[in-house]
C-alpha positions in Angstrom: 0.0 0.0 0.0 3.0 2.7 0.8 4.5 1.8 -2.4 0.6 2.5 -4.2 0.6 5.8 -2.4 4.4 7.0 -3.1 4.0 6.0 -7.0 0.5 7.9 -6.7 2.3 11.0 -4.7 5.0 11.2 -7.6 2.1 10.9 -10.9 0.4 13.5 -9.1 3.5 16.2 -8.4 4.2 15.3 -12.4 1.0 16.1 -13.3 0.8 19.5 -11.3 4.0 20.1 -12.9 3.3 19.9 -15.9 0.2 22.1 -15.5 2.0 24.5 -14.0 4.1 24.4 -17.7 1.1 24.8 -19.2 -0.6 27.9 -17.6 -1.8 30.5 -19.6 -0.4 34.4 -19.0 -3.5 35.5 -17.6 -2.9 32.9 -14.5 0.3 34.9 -14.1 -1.4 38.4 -14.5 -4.8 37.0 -12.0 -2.3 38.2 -8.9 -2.6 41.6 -10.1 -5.3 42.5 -11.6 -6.5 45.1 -8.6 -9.9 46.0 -10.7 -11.2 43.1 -12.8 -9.3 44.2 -15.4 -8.3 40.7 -16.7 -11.5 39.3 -18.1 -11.4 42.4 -20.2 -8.2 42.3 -21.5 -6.8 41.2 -24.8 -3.7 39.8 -23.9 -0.9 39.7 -27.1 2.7 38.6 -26.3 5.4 41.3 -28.1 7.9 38.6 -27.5 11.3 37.6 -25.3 14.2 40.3 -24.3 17.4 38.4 -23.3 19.2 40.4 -21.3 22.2 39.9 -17.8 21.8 35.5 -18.8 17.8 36.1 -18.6 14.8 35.9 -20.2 11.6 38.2 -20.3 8.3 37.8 -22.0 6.9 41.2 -22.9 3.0 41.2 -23.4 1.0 44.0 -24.4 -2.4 43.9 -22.8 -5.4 45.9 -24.1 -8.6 46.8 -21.5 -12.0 48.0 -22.4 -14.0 49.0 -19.3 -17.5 47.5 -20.3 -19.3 50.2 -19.2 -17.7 52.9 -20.6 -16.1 51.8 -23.1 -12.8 53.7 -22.4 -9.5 51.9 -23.1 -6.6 51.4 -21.4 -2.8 49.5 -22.8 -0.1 48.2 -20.9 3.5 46.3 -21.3 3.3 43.7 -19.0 7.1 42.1 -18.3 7.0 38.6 -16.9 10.3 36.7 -15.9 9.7 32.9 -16.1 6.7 32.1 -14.0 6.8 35.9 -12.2 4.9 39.2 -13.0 7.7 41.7 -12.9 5.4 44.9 -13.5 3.8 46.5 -16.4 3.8 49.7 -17.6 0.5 52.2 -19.0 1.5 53.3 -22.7 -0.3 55.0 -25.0 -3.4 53.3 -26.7 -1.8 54.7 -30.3 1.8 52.8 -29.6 1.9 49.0 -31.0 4.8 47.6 -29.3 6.9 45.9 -31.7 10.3 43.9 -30.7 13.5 44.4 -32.8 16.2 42.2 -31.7 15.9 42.9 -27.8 14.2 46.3 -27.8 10.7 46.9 -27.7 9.8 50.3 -30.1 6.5 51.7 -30.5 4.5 52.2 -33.1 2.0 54.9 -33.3 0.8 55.5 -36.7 0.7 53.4 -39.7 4.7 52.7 -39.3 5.9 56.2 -37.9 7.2 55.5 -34.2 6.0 57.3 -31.3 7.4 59.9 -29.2 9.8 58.9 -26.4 11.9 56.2 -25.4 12.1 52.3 -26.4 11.7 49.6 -24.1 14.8 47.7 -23.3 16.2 46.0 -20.3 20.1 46.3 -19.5 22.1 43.8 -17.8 18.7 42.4 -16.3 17.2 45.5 -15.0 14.0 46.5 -15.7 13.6 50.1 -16.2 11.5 51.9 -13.6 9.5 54.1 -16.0 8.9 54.3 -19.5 8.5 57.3 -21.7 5.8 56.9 -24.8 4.2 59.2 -26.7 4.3 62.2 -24.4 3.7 60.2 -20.9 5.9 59.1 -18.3 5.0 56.0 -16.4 6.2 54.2 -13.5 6.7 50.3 -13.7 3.5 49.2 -11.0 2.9 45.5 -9.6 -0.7 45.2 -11.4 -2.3 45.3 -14.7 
């Protein structure tokens, strides 16, 4: 019976392991998301920045309130299975990565105002400048 239960113990931490592999971005982003914001949100991944020996997924994340309509973006960063930040940008820019920098796009192919994303030697930048606004990097979405 131990041996059943052991063999049972290990097919189950596999299995949660693997889930775990699988999980969406959302489950990542569901720890901070402070207003509901998530099951609103079109969530595109911009792609990876290697930077310092690391890796970071950059998502752009698009929110319509549903009552009023009104719109909000942000560049999420997410390092491995942790939610790093994310930044509010402009609803014109399109993030678009080149190489390890993310540039914005606001019109047709003209980029915006301000500064690109990138992360050096592993450090994410504590604001970003796009299209006329400053933002800080916050711990939601």
């Amino acid at each position: 019976m131990r041996a059943f239960a052991l063999v049972l113990t290990i097919v189950g931490a596999a299995c949660a392991t693997q889930a775990a592999s699988r999980s969406t971005p959302a489950d990542l982003f569901i720890t901070h998301d402070c207003c509901g914001r998530l099951a609103h949100s079109q969530i595109t991944k911009v792609g990876e920045i290697r930077s310092g020996g690391r890796t970071f997924a950059i998502y752009s994340l698009w929110y319509v309130n549903p009552q009023s309509r009104h719109g909000m973006k942000r560049l999420a960063v997410v390092e491995g299975r942790r939610f790093r930040g994310s930044y509010i940008i402009s609803s014109w820019a399109t993030p678009e990565l080149e190489g390890n920098v993310v540039k914005f796009i606001c019109s047709k192919s003209d980029p915006c105002a301000g500064d690109n994303f990138t992360i050096a030697d592993g450090k994410i930048p504590s604001r970003l400048w796009v299209d006329g606004e400053i933002n800080q990097l916050e711990d939601t979405i």
